[in-house]
C-alpha positions in Angstrom: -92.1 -20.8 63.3 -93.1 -17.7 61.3 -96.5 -17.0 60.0 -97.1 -16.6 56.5 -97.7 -12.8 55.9 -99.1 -12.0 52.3 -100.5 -8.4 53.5 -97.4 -7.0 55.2 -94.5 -7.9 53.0 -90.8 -7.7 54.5 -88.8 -4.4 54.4 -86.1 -4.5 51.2 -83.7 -2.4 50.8 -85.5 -0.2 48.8 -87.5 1.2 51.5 -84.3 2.4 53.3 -83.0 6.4 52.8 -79.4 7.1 53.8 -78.8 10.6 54.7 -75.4 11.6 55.6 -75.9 14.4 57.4 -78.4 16.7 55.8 -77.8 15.2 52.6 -80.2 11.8 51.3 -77.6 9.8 49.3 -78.9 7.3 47.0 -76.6 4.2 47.4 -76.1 1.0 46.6 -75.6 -0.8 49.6 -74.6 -0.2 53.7 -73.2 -1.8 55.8 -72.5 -1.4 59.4 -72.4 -2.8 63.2 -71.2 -2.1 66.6 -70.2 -4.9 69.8 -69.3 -4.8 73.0 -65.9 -6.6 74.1 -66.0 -8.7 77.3 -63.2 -9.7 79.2 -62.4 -12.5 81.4 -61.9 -12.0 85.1 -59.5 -14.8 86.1 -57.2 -15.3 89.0 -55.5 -18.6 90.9 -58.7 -20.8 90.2 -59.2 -23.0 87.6 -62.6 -20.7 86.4 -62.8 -17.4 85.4 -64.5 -15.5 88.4 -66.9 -13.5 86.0 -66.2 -10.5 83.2 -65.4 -7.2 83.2 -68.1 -4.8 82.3 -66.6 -4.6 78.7 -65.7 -2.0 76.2 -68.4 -0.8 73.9 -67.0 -0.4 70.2 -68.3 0.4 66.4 -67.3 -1.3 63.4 -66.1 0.6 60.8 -68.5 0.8 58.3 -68.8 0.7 54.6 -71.1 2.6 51.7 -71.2 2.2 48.0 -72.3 4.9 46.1 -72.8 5.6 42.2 -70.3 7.6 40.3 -72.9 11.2 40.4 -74.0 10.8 44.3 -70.0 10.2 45.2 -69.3 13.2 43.1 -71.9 15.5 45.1 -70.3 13.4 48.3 -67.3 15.1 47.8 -68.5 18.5 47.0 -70.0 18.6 49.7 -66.9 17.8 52.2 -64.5 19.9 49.8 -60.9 19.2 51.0 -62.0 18.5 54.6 -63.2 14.8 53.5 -61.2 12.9 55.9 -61.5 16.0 58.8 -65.2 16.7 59.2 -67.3 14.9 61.1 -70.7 13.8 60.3 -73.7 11.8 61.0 -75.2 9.1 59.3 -79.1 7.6 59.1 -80.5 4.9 58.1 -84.3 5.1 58.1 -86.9 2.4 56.9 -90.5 2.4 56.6 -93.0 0.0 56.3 -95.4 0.8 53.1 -98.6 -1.5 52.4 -99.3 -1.4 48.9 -97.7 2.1 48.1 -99.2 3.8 51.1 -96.9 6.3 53.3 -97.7 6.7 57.0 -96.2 2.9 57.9 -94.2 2.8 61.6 -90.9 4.4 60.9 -87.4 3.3 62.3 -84.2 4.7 62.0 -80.1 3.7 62.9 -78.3 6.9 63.4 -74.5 6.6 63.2 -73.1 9.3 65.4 -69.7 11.4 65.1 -68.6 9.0 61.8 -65.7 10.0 59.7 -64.5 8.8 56.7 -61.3 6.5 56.9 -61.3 4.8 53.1 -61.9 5.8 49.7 -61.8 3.4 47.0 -62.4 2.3 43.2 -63.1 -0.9 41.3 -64.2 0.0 37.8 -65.0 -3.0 35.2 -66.5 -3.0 32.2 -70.4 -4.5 31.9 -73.4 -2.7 32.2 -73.5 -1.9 35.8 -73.0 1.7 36.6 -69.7 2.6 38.1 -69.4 3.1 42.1 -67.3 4.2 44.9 -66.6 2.4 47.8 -66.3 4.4 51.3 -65.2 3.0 54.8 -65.9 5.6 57.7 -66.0 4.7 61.4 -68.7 5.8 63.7 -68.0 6.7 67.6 -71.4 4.4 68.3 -74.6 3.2 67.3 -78.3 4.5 68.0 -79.9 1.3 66.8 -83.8 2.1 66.2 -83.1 5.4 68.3 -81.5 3.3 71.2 -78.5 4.4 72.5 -76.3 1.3 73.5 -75.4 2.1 76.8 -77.5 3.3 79.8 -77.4 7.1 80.3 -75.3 7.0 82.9 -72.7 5.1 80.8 -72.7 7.1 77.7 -69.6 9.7 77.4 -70.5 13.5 78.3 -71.9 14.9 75.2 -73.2 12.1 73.8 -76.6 12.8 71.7 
């Protein structure tokens, strides 16, 4: 059962910064994820003898920017938008009470590029976005690569 923490309040979103390769976008929302596909290992017996050391695989992943950082977005990539390749990271910090200096952690998304563009305009008083799906090669979750050394491709960061 949790403890009841009035001092140390949960991270929000708020206290994220996305930065897309040099670049701190301001969005408004991420999302992201990575597995690992397992196989079964069956032969002439009624039970799988075990699994295969699996495939490792990211998700394609999705941003939503507002109308001025998607503009600067694709400034930025001129017409090589869907040819360059770039990294993604997702830092958060915890902040007590509006004081810096908390434990920092970070998701880097390594050798992403961008697979989707989209627009859903409506009216309201919202503030127009754009959607963006890109797909990563893999995962550092909290600066963890998700393989051992050993198993990561050559060149791998």
């Amino acid at each position: 059962m949790p403890k009841i923490d009035t001092k140390d309040p949960r991270l929000t979103f708020a206290q994220i910064k996305i930065t897309v390769d040099t670049t701190e976008i301001f969005a408004k929302s991420i999302s992201y994820g990575d597995s690992m596909d397992f196989a079964d290992v069956e032969g002439n017996q009624q039970m799988s003898a075990g699994t295969t050391a699996g495939v490792y695989k990211a998700d394609e992943a999705s941003i939503e920017l507002y109308l001025e950082e998607y503009a600067a977005l694709l400034d930025a990539f001129k017409d090589n938008f869907y040819r360059t390749t770039f990294k993604v990271t997702v830092a958060y910090e915890y902040q007590l009470a509006g004081i810096t200096g908390g434990k920092m952690k970070a998701d880097e998304l390594v050798a992403c590029r961008w697979t989707k563009r989209a627009a859903n305009d409506q009216s309201g008083a919202d503030g127009l976005t754009r959607s963006l799906s890109f797909k990563p090669l893999y995962i550092k979750a909290g600066g963890h690569n998700p393989l051992p050394g050993a198993a990561m491709p050559q060149g791998a960061q």
